[in-house]
C-alpha positions in Angstrom: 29.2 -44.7 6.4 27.9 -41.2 6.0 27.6 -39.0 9.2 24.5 -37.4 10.0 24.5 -34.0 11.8 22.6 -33.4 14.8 19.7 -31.3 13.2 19.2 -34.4 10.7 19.0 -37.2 13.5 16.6 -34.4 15.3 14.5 -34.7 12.1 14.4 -38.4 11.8 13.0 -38.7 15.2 10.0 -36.9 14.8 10.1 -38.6 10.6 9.3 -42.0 12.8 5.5 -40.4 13.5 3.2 -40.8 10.9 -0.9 -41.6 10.3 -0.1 -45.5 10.6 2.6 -45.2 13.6 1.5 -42.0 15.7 2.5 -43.9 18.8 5.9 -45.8 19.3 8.1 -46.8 22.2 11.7 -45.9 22.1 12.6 -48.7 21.3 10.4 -48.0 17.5 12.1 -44.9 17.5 15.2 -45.8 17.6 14.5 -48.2 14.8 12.3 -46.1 12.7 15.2 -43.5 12.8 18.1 -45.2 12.2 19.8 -44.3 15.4 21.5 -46.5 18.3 18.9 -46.3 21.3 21.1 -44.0 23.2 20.9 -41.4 21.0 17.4 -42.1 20.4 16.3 -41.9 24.0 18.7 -38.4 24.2 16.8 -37.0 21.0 13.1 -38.0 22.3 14.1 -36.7 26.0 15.2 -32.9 24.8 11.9 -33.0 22.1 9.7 -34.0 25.2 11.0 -30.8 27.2 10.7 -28.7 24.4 7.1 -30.1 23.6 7.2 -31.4 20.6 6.8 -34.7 22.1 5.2 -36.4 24.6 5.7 -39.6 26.9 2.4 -41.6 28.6 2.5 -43.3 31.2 3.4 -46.5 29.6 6.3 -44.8 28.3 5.4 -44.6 24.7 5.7 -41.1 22.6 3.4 -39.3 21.0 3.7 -35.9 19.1 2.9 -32.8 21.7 0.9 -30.0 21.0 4.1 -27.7 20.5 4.4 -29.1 16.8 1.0 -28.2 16.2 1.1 -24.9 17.5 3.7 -24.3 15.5 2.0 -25.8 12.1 -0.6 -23.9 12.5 1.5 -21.1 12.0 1.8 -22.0 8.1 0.4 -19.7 5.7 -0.8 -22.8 4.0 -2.2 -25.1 6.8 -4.4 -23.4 9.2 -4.6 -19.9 8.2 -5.5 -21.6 4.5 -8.6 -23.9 6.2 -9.8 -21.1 8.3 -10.8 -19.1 5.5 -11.7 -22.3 3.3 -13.8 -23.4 5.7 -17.2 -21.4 5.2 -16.9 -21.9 1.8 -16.0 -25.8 1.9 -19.1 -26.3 4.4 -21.4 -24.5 1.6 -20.4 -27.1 -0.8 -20.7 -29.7 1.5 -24.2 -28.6 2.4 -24.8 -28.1 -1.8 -23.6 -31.7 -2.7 -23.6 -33.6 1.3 -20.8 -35.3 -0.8 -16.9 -35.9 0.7 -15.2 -32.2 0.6 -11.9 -32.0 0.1 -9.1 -29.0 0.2 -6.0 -29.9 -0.6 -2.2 -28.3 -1.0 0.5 -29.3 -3.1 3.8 -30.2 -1.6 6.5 -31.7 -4.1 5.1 -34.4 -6.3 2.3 -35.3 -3.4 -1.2 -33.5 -2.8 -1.8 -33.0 1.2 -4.7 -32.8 2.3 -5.8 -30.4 5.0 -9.2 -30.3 5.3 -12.1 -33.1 5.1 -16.0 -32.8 5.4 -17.3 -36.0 5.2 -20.8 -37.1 3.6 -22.4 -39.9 6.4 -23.7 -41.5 3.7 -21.1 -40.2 0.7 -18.6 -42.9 -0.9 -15.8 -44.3 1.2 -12.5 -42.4 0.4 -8.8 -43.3 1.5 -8.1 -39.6 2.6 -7.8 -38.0 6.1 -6.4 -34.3 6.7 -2.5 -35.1 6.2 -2.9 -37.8 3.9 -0.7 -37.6 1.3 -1.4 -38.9 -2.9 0.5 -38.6 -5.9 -0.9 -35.9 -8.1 -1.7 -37.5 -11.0 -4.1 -40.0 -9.4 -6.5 -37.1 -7.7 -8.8 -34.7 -8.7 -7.0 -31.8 -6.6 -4.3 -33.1 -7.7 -4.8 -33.0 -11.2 -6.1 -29.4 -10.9 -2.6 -28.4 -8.9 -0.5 -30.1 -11.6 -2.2 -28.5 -14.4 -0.6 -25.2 -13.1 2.8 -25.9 -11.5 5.3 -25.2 -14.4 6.3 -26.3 -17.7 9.3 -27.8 -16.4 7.9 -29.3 -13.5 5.1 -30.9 -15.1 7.5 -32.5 -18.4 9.3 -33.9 -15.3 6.6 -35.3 -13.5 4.6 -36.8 -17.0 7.9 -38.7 -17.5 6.9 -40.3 -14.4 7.2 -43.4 -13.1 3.6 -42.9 -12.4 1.8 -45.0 -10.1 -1.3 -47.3 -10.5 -4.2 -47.9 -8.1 -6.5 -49.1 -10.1 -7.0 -50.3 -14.0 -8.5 -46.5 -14.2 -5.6 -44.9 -13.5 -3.5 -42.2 -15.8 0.1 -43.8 -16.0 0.9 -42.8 -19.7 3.2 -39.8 -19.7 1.2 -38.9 -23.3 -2.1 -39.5 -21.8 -1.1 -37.5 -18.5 -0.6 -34.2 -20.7 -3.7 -34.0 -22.5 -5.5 -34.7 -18.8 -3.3 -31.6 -17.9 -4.3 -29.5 -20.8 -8.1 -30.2 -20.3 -7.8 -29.0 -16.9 -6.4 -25.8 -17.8 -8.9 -25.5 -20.7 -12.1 -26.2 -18.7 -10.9 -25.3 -15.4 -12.2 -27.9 -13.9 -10.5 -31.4 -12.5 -12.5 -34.5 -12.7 -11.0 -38.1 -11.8 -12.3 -40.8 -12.3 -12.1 -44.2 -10.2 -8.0 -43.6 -10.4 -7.8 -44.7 -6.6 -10.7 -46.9 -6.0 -12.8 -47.7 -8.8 -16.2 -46.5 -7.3 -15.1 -42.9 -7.3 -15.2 -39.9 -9.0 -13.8 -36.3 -8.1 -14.6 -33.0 -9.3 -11.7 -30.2 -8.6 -10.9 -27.0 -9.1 -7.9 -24.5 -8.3 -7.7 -22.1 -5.6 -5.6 -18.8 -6.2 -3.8 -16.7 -3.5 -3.5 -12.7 -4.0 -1.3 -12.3 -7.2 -2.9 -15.2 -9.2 -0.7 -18.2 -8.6 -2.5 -21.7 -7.6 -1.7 -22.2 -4.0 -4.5 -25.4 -3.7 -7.3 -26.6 -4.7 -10.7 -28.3 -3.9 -13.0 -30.9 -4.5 -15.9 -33.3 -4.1 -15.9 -36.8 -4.6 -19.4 -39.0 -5.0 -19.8 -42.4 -6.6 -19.0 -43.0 -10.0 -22.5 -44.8 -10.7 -24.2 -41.3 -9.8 -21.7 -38.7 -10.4 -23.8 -36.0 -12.5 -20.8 -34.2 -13.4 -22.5 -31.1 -15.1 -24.2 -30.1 -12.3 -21.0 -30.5 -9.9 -19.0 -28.8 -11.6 -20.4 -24.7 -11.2 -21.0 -25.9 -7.1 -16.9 -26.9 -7.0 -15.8 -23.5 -9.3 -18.1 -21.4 -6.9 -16.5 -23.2 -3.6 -13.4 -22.6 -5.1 -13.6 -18.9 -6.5 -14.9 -17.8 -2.9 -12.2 -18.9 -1.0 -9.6 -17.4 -3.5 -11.8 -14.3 -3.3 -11.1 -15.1 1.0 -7.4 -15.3 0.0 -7.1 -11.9 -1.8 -7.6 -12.6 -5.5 -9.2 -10.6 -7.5 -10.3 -11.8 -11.2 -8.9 -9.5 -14.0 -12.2 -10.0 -15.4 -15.7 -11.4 -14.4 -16.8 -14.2 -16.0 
């Protein structure tokens, strides 16, 4: 049996919180983690004084405002929606369509920020929500420009499937890739529910490099994608304009 040092079984409590369990009881805990409900309750006790928990009067935990103080803190998070924001709620007001901004983490897209339309299509995302990048339009535009390496390893998949729509062949996945970088642009199509579409574009810090990207997703039935397209490039050139970058060139 391998040993796990403190700072790991630390992690793994706080790993048992997530969108569909942000409340559990030690008890959970202890099971969620791995770890006998001794060391469980030890863990959660010095997390609660420190405040990155915190304990109801029923006794159950829920994460504590000290984590998110601390998250906010990343350059990425935050700081990243804050300036996003104006820019997002334009396009939002442009399309009154979901608006979504999105960071890449691994072979995942996380979202961290959400307008939603009242009337726009349903969507499976929620700030935090994680996807695979292949099956997303900000996805798809992140992916396009990660790295030659990283993308031949991620094509090679597995890839997973949501819906019939969805781009699982390795081959198919690269041209996808190479149309995004041509065009600029990100659209998916029904490749997690099949009344969906997605228009995306990339998002580029000071020096140039893709740090995220954002998009808007209406129903597939309507999507006019022409005319989303220049709102989603505009949305996303201001807030790398926000972020520092400057264009070598104007279009």
């Amino acid at each position: 049996m391998t040993l796990r040092s403190a700072p790991d079984r630390l992690l793994s409590v706080l790993a048992a919180f997530d969108h569909e369990h942000p409340a559990l009881s030690l008890t959970d805990i202890s099971r969620r983690a791995g770890l006998t409900l001794t060391t469980a309750h030890r863990l959660a006790a010095a997390l609660t004084d420190w405040g990155a928990l915190e304990r109801d009067e029923s006794g159950v935990y829920h994460v504590g405002l000290r984590l998110w103080e601390i998250a906010a803190l990343a350059p990425r998070g935050l700081a990243l929606r804050q300036l996003a924001l104006p820019y997002l709620e334009d396009l939002y007001e442009a399309t009154h369509e979901n608006v979504q901004l999105a960071v890449r983490d691994g072979g995942e897209v996380v979202y961290t920020e959400w307008i939603s339309g009242h009337s726009a299509v349903g969507v499976h995302i929620r700030v935090g929500a994680r996807w695979p990048l292949h099956a997303t339009g900000v996805g798809l535009a992140l992916l396009a420009h990660c790295g030659p390496e990283f993308q031949e390893e991620y094509c090679a998949g597995p890839l997973a499937s949501f819906t019939p729509y969805t781009v699982t062949e390795p081959a198919r996945l690269r041209r996808v890739l190479a149309e995004v970088r041509r065009t600029g642009v990100a659209v998916s199509s029904r490749q997690v529910t099949d009344d969906a579409l997605s228009v995306a574009a990339p998002v580029r810090g000071p020096g140039g490099a893709v740090v995220a990207a954002v998009s808007v997703v209406v129903p597939q039935a309507d999507a006019q994608v022409p005319v989303l397209v220049p709102a989603v490039r505009l949305a996303a050139r201001g807030i790398s304009r926000a972020l520092g970058w400057r264009p070598t060139k104007e279009p």
